[in-house]
C-alpha positions in Angstrom: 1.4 -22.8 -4.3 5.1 -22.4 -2.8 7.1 -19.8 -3.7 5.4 -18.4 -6.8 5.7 -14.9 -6.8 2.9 -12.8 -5.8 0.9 -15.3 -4.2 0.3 -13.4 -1.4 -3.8 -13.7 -0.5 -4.5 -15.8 -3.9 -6.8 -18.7 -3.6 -4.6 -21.5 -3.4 -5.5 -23.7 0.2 -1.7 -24.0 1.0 1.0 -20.8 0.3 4.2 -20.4 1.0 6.2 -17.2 -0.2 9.2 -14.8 0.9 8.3 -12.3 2.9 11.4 -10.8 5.0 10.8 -8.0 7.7 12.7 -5.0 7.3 14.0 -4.2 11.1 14.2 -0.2 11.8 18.1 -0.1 12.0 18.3 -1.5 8.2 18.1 -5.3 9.1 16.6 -8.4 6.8 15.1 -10.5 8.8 14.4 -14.2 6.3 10.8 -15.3 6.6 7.6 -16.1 4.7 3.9 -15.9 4.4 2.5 -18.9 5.2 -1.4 -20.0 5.0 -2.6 -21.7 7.0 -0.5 -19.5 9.4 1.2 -21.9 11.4 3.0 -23.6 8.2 6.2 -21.7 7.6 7.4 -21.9 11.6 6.7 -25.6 11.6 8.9 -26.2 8.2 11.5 -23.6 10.0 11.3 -25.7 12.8 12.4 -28.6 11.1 13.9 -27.6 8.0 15.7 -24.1 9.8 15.4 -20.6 8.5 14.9 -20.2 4.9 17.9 -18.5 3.5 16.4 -15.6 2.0 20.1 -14.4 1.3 20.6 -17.3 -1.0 17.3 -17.1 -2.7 18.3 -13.6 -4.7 21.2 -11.3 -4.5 24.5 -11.6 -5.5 24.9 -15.2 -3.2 22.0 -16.4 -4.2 22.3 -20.1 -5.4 21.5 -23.5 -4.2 20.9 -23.3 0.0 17.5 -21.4 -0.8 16.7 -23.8 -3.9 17.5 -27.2 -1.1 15.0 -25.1 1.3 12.7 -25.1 -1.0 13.1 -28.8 -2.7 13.0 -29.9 1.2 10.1 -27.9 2.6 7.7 -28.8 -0.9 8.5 -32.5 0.0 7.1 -32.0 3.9 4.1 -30.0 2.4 3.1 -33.0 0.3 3.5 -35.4 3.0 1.7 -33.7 5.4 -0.9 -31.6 3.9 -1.8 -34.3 0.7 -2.9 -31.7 -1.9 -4.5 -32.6 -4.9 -2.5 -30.5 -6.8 1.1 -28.8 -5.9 3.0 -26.1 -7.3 6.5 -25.2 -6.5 9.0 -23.1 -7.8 12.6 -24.3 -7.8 14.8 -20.7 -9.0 18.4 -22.9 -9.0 19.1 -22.6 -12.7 18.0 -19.1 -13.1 20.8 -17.6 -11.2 23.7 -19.8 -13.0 22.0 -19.5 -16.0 21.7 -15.2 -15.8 25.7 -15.5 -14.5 26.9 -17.5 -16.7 25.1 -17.6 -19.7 23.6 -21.2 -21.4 26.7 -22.0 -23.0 28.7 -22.4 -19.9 30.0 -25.7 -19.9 29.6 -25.1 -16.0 26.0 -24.9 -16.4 26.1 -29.0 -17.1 26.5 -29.7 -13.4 24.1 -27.2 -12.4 21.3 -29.2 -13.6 22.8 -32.1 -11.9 22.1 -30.2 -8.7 19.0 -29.2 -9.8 18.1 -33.0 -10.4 19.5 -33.6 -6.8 17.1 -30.7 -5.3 14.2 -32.1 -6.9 15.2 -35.9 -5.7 12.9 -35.4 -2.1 10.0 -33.8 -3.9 10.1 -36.6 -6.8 10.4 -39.2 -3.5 7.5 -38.4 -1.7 5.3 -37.8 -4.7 6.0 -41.1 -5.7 5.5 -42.3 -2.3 2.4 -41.5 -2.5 1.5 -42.6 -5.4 1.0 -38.8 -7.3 2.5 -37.7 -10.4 5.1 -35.5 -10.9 5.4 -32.8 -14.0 8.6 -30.8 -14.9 8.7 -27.9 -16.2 11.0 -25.3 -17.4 9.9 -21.5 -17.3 11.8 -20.7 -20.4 14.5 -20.5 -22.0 17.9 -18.3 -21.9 19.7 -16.3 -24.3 23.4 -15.5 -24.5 23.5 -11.7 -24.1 26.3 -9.6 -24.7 25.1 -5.8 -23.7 22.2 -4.3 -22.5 19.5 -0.9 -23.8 18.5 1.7 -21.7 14.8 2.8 -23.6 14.2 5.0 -20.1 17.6 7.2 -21.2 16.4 7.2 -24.9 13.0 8.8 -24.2 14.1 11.3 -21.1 17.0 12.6 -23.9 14.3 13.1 -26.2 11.8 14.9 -23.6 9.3 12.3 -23.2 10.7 11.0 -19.8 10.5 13.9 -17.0 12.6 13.4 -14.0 12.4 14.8 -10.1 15.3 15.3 -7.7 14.5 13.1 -4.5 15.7 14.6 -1.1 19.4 14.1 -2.1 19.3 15.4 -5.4 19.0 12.3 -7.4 16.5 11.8 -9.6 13.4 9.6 -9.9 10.8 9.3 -12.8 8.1 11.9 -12.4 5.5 9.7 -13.6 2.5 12.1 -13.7 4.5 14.4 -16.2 6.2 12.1 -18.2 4.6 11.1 -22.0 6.2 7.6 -21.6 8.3 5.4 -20.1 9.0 1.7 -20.5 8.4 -0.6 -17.5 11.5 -3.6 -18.4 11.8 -7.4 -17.9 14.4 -8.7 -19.4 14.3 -8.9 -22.6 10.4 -7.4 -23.3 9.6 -3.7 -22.5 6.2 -2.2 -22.0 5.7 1.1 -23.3 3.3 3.3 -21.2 2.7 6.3 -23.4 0.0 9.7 -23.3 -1.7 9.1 -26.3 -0.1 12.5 -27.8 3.0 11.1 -27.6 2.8 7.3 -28.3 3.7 8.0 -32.1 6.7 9.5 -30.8 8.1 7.5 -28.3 7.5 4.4 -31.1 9.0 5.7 -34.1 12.2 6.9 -30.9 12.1 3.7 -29.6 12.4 2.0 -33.2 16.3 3.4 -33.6 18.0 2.2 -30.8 20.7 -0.4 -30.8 19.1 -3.0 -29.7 15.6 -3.1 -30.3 14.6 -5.9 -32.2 11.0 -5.4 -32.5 7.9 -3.5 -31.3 4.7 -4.4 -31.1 1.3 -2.3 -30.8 -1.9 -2.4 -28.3 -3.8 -3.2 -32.1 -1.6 -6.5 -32.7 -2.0 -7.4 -28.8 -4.6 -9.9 -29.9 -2.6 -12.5 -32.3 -0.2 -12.8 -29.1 -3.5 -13.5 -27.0 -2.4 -11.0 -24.7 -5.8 -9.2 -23.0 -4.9 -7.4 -20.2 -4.8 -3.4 -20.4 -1.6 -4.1 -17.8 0.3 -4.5 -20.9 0.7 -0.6 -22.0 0.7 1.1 -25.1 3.1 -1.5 -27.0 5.7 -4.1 -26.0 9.3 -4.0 -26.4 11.7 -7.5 -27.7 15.0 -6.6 -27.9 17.4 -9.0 -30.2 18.3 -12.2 -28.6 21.8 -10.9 -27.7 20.8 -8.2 -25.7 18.4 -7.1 -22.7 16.4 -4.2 -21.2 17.9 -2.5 -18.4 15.7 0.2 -16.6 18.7 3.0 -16.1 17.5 6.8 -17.1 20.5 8.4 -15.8 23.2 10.3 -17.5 26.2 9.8 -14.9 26.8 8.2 -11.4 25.7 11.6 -9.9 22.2 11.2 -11.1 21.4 7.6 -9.8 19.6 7.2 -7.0 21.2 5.6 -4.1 18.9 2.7 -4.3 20.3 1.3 -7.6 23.5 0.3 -6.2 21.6 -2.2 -3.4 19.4 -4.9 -4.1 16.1 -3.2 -4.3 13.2 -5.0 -6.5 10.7 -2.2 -5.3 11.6 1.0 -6.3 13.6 0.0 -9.4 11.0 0.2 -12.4 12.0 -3.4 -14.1 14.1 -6.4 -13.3 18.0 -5.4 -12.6 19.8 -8.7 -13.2 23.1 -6.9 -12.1 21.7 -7.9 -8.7 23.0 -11.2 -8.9 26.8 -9.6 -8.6 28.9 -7.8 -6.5 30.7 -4.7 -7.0 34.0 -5.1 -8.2 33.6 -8.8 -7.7 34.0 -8.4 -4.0 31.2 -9.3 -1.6 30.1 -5.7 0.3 26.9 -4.2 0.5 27.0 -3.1 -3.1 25.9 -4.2 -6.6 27.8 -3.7 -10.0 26.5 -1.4 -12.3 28.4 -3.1 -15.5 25.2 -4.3 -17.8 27.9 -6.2 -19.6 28.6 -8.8 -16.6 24.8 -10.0 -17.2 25.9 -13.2 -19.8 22.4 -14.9 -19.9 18.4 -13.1 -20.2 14.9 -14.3 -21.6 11.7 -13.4 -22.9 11.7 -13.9 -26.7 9.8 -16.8 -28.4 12.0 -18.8 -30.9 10.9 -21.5 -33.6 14.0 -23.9 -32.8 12.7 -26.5 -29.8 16.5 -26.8 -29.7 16.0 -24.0 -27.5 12.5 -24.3 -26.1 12.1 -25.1 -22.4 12.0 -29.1 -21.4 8.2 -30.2 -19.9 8.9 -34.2 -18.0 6.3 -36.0 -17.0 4.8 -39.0 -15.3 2.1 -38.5 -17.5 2.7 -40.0 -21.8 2.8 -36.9 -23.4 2.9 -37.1 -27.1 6.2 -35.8 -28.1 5.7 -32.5 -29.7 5.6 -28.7 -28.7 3.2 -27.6 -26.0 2.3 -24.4 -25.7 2.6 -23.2 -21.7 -1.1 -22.0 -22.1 -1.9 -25.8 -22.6 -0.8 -26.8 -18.7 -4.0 -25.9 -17.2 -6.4 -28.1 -19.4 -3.6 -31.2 -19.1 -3.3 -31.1 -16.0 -7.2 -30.5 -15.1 -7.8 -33.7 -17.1 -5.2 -36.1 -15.3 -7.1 -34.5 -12.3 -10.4 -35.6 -13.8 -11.7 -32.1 -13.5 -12.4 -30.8 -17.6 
């Protein structure tokens, strides 16, 4: 499993994942997890460092994708898996920059072809299969919805002043609060105040739909992880995780790159302050062009699935992967 996120400790016999150390005067230092331990300074050995730089953040782009197109190729060669999974981010950045209907985006996948050329080479080599597929797809977005700011102006969000006066969500006395990603929320709400925070939630610009813990089970979701109800915005817009009235408010983390005290994805990440390279981040939603996360009935805008494998052509459902690929492994 190579650079799936969270993989840390999961049971796969071969990982690979980001991990940088943080150095105590402020620096990055790019490396990964690796089991068995040894594997990440051999494939640094051969392949160099892998840019963590260019893997997320406002340069992030196609150095860390070639990393990782490279290194997946030496891990099949060397350690012959059975079954492989990488995860190539290239398009994701362009896509989140630019939005889908760049005409720039064209020659992105060109590259993306070109990353995956090494992989595809030694699978074949070998004689293995190879399977394509895409994550999902993008939406042209135009503006973003704060749901955090909506429920602390009504009361339902509580905040706490850190050491320099900014503030932070005060979980424990909070009656909701909306963890983001994209373009789904999750509402996390005392039961007191779930009616509340819904019918709140329901008015703002924005909000396309919302759906409740009772209906959780048409969407086969089954995980109490989920919250109180989910959030989909409409397709021109996404969920941004600000609670903050004015720049004096924020917390000094929000203008760096910072995926672990922010509470949601922050796609303004991916740019520069002003446009200049510098240590900070924009904080214009409206620079975000592409985001994700809604299901749509048009396969004109469903994610592509390649394969070595006939697959009848029709729509697959991403929850059908694991029983089609445990039969062309012979394993039911």
């Amino acid at each position: 499993m190579l650079f799936f996120q969270q993989s840390i400790g999961d049971a796969a016999d071969i990982i690979l994942t980001p991990k940088p150390t943080h150095t105590p005067d402020g620096r990055t230092v790019s490396s990964c997890w690796a089991k068995p331990d040894t594997l990440y300074q051999a494939l640094a050995q051969e392949l160099g460092p892998f840019p963590l730089h260019h893997y997320w953040g406002p340069i992030a782009g196609l150095p860390a994708s070639q990393w990782i197109g490279r290194a997946a190729a030496r891990v099949w060669e060397v350690e012959s898996p059975d079954l492989q999974f990488v995860y190539i981010p290239h398009l994701d950045y362009s896509l989140q920059r630019l939005g889908p209907q760049d005409p720039s985006i064209a020659q992105e996948v060109r590259q993306l072809d070109a990353i995956l050329d090494p992989l595809i080479t030694a699978v074949w080599k070998s004689e293995g299969k190879m399977l394509v597929v895409g994550d999902y797809s993008l939406n042209t977005v135009v503006d973003a919805t704060a749901p955090n700011l909506a429920l602390r102006r009504s009361g339902l969000l509580k905040t706490t002043p850190d050491a320099d006066g900014k503030l932070l969500i005060d979980h424990a006395a909070s009656d909701a609060f909306v963890m983001v990603d994209h373009q789904v929320g999750f509402l996390y709400a005392k039961p007191a105040a779930l009616e509340s925070a819904i019918k709140l939630l329901r008015t703002l610009p924005g909000v396309r739909q919302i759906i409740q813990k009772n209906s959780f089970g048409a969407l086969k979701i089954n995980t109490p992880r989920a919250g109180d109800a989910i959030l989909l915005s409409e397709a021109d817009r996404w969920f941004m995780h600000d609670w903050w009235e004015n720049e004096l408010e924020k917390p000094a983390w929000q203008h760096s790159i910072d995926i672990h005290r922010k509470p949601g994805y922050d796609p303004r990440e991916l740019f520069f302050a002003g446009g200049k390279p510098g240590k900070a981040i924009t904080q214009d939603p409206m620079l975000v062009r592409g985001s994700h996360g809604l299901a749509g009935n048009d396969p004109a805008q469903s994610p592509a699935i390649c394969s070595d494998f006939y697959l009848f052509p029709r729509q697959y459902r991403v929850a059908d992967l694991p029983g089609m690929i445990g039969g062309w492994l012979g394993r039911a």
